[in-house]
C-alpha positions in Angstrom: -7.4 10.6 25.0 -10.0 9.5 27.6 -13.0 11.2 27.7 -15.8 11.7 30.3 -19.5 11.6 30.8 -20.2 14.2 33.3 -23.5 14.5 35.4 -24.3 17.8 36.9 -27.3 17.2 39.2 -26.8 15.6 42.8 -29.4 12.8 42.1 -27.3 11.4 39.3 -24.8 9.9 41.5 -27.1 7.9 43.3 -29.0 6.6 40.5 -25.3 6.0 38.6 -23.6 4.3 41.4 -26.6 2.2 42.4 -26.7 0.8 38.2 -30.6 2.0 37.5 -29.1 4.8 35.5 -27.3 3.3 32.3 -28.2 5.8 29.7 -27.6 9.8 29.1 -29.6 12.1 26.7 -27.5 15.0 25.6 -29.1 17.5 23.7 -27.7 17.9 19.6 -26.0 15.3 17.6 -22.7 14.0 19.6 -21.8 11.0 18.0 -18.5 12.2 16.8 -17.6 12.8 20.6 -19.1 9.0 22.1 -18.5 6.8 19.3 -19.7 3.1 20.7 -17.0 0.9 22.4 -15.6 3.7 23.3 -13.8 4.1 27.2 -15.1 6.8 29.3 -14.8 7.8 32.8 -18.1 8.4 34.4 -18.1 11.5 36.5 -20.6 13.6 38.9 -19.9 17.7 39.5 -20.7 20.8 38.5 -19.4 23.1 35.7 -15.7 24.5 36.1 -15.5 22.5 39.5 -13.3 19.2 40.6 -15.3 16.2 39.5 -15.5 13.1 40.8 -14.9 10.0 39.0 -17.5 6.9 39.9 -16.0 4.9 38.0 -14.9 3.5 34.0 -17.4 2.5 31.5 -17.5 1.7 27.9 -20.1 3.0 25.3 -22.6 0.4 24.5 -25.1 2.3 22.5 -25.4 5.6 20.5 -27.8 6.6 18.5 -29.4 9.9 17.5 -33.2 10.9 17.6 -36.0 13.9 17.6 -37.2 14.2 21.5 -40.2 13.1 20.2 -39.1 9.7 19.1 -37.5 8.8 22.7 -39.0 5.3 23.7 -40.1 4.8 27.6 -37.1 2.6 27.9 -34.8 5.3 26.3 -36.3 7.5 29.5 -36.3 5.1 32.3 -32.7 4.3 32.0 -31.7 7.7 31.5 -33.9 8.6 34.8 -36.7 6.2 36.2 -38.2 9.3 37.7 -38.8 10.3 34.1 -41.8 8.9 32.2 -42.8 11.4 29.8 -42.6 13.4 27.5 -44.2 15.8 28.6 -42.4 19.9 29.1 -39.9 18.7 26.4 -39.4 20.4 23.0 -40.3 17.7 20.8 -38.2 18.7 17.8 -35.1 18.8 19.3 -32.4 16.1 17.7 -30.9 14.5 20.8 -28.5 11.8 21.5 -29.2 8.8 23.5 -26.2 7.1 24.7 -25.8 3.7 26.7 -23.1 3.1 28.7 -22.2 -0.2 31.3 -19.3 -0.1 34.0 -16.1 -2.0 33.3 -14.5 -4.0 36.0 
């Protein structure tokens, strides 16, 4: 079964297909879904709409963490526009997943 990390927002695509965006944070504990070395297509659209594939990657990286424990580097490869914490509930259990294309 292949599975997909989908990014919603416009921006994402750029920041994906240009290699400064390397890392998602999804909200809850998803582990069982993104085990590392796993395969997954990277993809850009919207909910219940066609997506577009950018391209194959394999999971690097997963581990799980409060929102409060996210380190700078967690946050500026999931989005270098991102460099805080701030606006963010900090008890929230998240999951910070790295991912790298495969050629």
């Amino acid at each position: 079964m292949m599975m997909a990390l989908n990014f919603q927002a416009k921006k994402h695509e750029e920041l994906i297909m240009s290699r400064k965006k390397n890392c998602t944070v999804r909200l809850g504990d998803v582990r069982s879904q993104y085990p590392e070395s796993s395969i997954v297509w990277i993809t850009t659209g919207k909910k219940y709409e066609v997506k577009k594939r950018l391209y194959t990657a394999i999971i690097d990286k997963v581990r799980v963490k409060k929102f409060v424990e996210l380190t700078s580097r967690d946050l500026g490869h999931q989005n270098p526009e991102i460099d805080s914490l701030e606006g963010l509930r900090l008890d929230d259990t998240v999951t910070v997943i790295y991912f790298s294309e495969v050629l």
